[in-house]
MDTraj code that builds the backbone (N, CA, C; nanometers):
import mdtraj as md
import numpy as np

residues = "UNK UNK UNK UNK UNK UNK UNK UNK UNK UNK UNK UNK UNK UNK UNK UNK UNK UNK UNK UNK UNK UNK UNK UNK UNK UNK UNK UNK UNK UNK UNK UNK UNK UNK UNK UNK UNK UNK UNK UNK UNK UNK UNK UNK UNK UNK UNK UNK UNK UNK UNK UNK UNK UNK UNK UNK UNK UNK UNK UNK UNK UNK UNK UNK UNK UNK UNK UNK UNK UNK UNK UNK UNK UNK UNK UNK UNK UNK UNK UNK UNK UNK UNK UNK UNK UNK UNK UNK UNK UNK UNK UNK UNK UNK UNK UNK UNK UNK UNK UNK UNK UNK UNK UNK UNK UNK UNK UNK UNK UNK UNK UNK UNK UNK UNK UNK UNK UNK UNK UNK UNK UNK UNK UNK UNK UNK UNK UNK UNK UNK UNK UNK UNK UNK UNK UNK UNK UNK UNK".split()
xyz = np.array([
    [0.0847, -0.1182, 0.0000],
    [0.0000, 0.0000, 0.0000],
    [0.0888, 0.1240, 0.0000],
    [0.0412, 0.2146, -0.0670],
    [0.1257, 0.3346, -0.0328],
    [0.1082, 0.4270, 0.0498],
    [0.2024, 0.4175, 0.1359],
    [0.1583, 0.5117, 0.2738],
    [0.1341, 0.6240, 0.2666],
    [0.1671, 0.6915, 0.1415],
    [0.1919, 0.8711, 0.1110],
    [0.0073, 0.8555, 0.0718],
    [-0.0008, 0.8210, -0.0597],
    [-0.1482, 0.8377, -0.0269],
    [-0.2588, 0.8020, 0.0224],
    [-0.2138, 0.7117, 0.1198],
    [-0.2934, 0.6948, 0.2293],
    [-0.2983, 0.7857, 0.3276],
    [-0.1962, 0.8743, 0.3636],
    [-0.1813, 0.9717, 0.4609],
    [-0.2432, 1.0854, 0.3796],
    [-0.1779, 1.1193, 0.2540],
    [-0.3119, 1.2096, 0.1952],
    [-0.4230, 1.1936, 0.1649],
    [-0.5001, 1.0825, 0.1148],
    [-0.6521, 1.0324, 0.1084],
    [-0.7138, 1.0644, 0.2660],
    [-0.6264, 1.0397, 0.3819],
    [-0.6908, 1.0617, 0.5338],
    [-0.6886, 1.2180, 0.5544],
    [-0.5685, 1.2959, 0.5362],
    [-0.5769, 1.4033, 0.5584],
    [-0.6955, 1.4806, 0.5101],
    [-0.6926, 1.4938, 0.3531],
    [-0.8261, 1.5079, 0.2779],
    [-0.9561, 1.4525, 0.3292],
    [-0.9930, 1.3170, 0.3369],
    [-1.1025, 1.3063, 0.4063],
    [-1.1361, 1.3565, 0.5515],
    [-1.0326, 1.3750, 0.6101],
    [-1.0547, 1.3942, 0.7624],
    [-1.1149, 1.5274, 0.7965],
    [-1.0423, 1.6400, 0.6871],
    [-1.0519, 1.7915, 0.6965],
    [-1.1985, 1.7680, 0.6456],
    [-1.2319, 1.6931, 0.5332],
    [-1.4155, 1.6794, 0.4232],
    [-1.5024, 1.6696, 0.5404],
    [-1.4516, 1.5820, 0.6484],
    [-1.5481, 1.5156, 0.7251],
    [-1.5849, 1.6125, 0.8597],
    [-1.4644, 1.6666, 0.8926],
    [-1.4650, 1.7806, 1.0133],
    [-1.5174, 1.9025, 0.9501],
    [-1.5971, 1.9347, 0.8193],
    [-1.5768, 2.0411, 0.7491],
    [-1.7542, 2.0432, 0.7279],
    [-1.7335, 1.9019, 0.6434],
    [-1.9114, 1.8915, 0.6156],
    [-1.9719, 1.8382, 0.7463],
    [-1.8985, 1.8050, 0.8679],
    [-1.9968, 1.7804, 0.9918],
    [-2.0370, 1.9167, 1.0805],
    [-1.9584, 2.0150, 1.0525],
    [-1.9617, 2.1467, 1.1107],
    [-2.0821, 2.1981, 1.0455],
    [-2.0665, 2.2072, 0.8768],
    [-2.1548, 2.2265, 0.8256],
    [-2.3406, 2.2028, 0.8059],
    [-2.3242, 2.0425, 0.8199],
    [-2.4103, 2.0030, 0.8038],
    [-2.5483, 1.9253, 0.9287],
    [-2.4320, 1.9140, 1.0933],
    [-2.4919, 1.8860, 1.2209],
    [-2.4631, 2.0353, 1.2917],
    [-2.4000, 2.1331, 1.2559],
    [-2.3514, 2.2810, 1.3455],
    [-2.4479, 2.3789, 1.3039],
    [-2.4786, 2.3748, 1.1731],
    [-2.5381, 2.5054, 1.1334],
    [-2.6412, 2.4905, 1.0552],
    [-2.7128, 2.3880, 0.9858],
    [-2.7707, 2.3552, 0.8592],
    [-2.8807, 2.2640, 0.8954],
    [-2.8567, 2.1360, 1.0305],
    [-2.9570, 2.0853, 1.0748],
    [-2.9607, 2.0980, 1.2600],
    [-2.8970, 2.1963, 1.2795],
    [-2.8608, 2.1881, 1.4657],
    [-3.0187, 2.2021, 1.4925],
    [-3.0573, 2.3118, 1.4678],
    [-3.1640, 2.3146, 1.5160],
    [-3.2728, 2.1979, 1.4982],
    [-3.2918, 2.1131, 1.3830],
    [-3.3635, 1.9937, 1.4048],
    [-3.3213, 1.8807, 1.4952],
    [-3.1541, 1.8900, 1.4921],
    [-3.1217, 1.7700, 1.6083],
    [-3.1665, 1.7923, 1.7572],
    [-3.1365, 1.9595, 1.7537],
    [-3.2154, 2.0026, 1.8814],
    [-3.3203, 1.9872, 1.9314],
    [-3.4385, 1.9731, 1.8170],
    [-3.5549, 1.9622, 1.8465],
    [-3.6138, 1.8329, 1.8554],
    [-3.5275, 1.7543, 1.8532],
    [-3.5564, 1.5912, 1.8172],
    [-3.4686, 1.5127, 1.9262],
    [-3.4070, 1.5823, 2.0072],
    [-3.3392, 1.5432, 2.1105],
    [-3.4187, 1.4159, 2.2029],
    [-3.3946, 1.2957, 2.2867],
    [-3.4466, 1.2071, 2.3446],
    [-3.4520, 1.2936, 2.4578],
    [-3.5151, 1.1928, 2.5119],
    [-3.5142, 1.2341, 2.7221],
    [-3.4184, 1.2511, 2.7513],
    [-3.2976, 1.2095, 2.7414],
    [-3.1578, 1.1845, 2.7777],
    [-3.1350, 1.3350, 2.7864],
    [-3.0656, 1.4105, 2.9317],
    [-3.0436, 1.4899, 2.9790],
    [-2.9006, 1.5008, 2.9917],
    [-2.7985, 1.5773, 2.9720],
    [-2.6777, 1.6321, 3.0469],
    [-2.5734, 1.5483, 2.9658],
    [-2.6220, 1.5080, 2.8064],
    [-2.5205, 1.4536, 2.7211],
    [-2.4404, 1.5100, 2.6502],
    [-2.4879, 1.6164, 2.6215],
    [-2.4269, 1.7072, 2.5384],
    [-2.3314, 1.8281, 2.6070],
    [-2.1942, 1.8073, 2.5670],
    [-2.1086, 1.9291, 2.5700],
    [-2.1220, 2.0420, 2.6099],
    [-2.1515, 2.1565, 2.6722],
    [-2.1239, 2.2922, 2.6514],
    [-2.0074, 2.3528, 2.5325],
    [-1.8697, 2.3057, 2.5679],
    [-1.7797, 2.3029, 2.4522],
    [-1.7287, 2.1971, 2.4586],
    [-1.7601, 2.1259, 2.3007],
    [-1.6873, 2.0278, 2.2504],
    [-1.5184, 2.0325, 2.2460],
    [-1.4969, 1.9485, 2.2799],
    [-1.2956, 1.9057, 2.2493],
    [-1.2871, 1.8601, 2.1271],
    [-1.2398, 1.9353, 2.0825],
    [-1.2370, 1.9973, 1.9146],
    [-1.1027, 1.9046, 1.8888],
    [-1.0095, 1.8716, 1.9423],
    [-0.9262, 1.7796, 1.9349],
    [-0.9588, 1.5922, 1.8688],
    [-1.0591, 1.6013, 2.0035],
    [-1.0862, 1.4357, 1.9830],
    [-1.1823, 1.4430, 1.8683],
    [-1.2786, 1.5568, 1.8510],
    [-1.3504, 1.5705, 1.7178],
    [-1.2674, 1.5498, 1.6085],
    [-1.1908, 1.5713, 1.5565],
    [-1.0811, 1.6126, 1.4759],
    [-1.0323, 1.4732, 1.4585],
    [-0.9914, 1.4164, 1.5359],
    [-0.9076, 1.2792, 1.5585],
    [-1.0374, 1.1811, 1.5445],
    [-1.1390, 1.1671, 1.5616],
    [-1.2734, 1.1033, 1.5096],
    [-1.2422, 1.0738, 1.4091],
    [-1.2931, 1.2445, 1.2992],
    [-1.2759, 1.2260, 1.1551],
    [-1.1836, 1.1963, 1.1138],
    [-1.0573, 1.2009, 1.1420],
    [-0.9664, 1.1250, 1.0849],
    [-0.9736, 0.9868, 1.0892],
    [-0.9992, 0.9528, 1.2002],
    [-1.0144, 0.7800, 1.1801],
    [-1.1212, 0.7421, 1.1245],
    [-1.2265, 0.7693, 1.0999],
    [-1.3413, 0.7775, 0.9726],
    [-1.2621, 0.7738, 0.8404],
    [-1.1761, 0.8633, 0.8168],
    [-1.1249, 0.8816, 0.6408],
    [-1.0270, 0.7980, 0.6776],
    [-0.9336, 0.7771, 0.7499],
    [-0.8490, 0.6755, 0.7890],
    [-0.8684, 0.4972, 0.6996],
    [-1.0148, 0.4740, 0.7513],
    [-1.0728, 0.3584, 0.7266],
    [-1.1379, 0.3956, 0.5883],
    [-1.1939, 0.4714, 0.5580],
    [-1.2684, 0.4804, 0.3972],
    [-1.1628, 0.4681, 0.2920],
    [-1.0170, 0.5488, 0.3755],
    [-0.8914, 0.5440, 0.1994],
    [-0.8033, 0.4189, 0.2409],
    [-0.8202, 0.3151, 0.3499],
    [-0.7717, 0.2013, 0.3638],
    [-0.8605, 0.1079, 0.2831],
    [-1.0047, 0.0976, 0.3047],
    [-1.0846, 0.0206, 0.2091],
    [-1.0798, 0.1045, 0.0853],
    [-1.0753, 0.1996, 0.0452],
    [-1.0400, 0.1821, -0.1175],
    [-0.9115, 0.1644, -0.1449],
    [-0.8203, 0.1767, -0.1012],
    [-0.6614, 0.1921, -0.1551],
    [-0.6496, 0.0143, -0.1445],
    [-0.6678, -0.0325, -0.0234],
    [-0.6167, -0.1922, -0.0199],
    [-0.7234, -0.2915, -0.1052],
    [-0.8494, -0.2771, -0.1020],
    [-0.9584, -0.3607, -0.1480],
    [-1.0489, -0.3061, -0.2771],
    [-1.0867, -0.1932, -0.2479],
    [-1.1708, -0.1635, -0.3551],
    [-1.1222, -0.0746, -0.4565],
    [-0.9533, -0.0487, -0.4867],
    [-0.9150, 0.0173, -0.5600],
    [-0.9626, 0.1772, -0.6449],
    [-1.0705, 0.2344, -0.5469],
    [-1.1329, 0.3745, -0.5834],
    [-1.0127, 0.4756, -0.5698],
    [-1.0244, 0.5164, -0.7033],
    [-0.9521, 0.6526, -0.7320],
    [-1.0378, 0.7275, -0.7982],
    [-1.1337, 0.7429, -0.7782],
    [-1.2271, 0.8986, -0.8739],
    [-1.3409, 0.9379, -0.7633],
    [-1.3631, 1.0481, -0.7495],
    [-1.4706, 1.1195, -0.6729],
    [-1.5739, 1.0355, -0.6840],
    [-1.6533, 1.0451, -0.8228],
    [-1.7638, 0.9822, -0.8350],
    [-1.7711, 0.8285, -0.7859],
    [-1.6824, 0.7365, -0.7876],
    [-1.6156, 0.5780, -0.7067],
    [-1.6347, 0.5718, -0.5906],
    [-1.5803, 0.7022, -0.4926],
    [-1.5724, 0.6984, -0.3471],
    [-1.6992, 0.7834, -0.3393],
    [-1.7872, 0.8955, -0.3673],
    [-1.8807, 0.8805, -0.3619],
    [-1.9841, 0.7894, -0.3248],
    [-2.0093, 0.6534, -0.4417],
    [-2.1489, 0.5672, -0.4595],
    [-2.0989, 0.4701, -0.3268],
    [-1.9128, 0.4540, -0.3520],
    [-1.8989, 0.3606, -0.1940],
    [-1.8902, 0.4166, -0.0595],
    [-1.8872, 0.5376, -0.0587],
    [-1.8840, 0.6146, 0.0508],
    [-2.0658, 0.6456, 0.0839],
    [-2.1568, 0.6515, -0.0195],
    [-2.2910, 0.6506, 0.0350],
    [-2.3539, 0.4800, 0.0850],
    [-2.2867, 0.4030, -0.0172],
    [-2.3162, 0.2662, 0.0914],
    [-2.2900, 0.2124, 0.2098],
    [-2.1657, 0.2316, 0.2325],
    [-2.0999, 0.2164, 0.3213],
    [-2.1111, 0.2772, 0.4394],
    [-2.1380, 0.4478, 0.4119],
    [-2.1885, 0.4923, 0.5220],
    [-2.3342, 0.4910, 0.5680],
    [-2.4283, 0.5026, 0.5303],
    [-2.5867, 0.4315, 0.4948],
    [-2.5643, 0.3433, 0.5738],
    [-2.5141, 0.2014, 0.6028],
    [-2.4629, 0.0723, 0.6490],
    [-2.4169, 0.0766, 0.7996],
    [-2.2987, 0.1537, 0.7961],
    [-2.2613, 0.2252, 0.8989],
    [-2.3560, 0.3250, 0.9722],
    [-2.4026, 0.4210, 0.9567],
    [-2.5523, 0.5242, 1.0119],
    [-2.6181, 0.4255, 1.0573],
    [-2.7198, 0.3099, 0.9834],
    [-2.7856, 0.2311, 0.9967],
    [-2.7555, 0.1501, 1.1236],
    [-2.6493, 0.0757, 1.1447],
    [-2.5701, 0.0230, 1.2068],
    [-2.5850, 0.0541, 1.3936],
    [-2.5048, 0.1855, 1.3613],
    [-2.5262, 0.2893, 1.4853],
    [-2.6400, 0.3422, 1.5353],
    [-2.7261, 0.4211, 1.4393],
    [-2.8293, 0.4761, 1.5270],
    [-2.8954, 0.3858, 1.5056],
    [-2.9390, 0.2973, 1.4632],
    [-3.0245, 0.1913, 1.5538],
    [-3.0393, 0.1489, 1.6609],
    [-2.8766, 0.0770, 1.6676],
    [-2.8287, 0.0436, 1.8332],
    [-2.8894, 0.1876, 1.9362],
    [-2.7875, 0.2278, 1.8618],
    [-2.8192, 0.3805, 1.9852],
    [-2.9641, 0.4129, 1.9936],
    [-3.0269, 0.4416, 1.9322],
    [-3.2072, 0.3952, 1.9231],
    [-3.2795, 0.3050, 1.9817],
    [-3.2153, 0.1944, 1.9794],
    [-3.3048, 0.0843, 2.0673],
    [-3.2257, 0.0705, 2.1873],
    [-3.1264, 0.1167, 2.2215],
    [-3.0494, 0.1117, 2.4075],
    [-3.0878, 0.2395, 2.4433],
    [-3.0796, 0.3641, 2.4201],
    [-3.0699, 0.4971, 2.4526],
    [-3.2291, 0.5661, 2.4456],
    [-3.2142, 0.6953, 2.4907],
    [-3.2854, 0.7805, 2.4746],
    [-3.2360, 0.9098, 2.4377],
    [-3.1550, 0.9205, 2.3543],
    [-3.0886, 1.0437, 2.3093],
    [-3.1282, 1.1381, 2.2052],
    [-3.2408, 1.0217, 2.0846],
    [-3.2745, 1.1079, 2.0091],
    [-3.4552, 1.0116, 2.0046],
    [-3.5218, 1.0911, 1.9460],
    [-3.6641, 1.0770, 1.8388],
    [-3.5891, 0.9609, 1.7392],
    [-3.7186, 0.9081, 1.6893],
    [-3.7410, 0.8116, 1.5902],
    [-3.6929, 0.9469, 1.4455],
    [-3.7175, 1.0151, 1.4900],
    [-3.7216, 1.0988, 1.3767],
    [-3.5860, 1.1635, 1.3736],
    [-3.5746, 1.1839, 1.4544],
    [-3.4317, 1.2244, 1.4846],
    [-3.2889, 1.1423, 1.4061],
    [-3.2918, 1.0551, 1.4576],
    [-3.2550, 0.8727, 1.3717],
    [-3.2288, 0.9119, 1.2724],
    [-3.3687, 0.8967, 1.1857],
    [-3.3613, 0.8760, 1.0715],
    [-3.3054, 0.9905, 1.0301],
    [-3.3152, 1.1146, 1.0230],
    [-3.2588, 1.2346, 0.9695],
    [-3.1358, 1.2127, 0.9857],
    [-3.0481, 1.1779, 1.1292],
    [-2.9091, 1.1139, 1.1273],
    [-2.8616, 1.0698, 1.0476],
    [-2.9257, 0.9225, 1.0177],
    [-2.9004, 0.8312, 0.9167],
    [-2.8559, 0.9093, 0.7461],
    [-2.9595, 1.0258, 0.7394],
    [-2.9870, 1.0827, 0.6347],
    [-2.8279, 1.1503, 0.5860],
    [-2.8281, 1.2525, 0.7116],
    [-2.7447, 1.3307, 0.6938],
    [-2.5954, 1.2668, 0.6916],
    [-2.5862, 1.1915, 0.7860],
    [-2.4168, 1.1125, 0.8030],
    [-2.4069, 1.0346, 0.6792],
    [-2.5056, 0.9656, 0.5853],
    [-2.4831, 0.9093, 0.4695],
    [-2.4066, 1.0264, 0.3889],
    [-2.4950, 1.1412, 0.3955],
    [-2.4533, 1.2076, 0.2305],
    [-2.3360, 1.2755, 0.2809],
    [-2.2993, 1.3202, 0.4329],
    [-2.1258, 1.3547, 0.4856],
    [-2.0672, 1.2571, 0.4096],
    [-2.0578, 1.1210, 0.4635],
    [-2.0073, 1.0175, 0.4165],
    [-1.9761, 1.0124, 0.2759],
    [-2.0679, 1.0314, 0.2099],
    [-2.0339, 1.0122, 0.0249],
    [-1.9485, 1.1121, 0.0038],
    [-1.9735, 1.2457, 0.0131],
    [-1.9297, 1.3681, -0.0106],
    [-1.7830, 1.3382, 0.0461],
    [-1.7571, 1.3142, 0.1434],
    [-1.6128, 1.2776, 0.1963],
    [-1.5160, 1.1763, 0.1237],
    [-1.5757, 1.1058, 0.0849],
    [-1.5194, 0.9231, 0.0278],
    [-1.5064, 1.0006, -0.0806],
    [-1.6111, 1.0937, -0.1309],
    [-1.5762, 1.1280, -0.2931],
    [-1.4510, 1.2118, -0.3106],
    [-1.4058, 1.3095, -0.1951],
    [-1.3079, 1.3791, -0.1471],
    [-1.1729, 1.2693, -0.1512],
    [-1.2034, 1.1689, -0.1047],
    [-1.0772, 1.1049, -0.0608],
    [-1.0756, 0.9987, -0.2232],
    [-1.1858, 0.9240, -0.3015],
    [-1.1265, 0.9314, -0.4040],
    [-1.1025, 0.9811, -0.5315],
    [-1.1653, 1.1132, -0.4951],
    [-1.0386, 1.2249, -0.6194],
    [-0.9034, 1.2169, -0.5421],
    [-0.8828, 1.2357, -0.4343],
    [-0.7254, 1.2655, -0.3796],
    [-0.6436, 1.1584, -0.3909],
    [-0.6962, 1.0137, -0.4377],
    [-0.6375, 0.9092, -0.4287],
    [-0.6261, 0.9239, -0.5798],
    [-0.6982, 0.9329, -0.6790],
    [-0.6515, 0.9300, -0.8314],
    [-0.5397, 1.0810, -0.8403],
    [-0.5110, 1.1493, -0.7885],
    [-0.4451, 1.2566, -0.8513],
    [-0.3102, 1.1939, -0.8848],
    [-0.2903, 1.2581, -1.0259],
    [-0.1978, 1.2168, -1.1040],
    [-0.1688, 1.0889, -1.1210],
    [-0.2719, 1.0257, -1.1541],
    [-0.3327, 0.8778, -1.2509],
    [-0.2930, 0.9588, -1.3642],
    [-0.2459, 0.8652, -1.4623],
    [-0.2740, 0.8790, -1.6161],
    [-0.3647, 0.8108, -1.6807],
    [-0.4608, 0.8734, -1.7181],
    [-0.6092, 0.7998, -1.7725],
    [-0.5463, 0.7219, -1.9037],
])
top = md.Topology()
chain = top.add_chain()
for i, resn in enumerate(residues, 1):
    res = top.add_residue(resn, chain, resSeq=i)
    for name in ("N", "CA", "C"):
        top.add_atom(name, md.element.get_by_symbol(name[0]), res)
traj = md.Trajectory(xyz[None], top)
């Protein structure tokens, strides 16, 4: 495997993922997660540690440019895209379920909008990490 673009496919995805999660759970749907919140009291942060956030998404893109670089050979946006919306879909699915049927943290509705939103982070990111993995392919 090549470690260089594996360290750049992660870097790239990691910044996509810390970038479109700011975007897309901070400012774009906060207020619906807010409003869809479970019973569950005193879970949430005042200020997040922006560190371990950070180090999350990296190990998220970490694992998306290890499964394409070692197994699924994706080098084009549109590649890590369609496997980055399955995969994460799978993954969402996966999680807030569990967390859904043990917890009380969010609405049924809540969930699913999760599900919604962490899929299309997910694609949008994978698609990030495989354009960065084809750069300077010769078609």
């Amino acid at each position: 495997m090549d470690v260089k673009k594996f360290a750049i496919g992660t870097l790239a995805g990691g910044v996509a993922f810390f970038l479109l999660g700011w975007l897309l759970y901070g400012i774009l749907f906060m207020n619906y997660f807010e409003a869809n919140a479970g019973s569950a009291t005193g879970v949430s942060k005042e200020s997040m540690n922006m560190v371990a956030l950070f180090l999350g998404n990296l190990a998220m893109a970490a694992l998306y440019t290890l499964i394409f670089l070692r197994w699924a050979n994706i080098s084009t946006f549109m590649g890590g895209l369609k496997a980055g919306a399955l995969i994460g879909l799978l993954v969402a699915l996966g999680l807030d379920l569990t967390m859904f049927g043990t917890t009380n943290l969010m609405t049924l509705n809540g969930m699913v909008m999760d599900v919604v939103v962490s899929t299309v982070m997910t694609a949008i990111a994978a698609g990030v990490i495989g354009w960065v993995l084809g750069m300077g392919k010769k078609e």
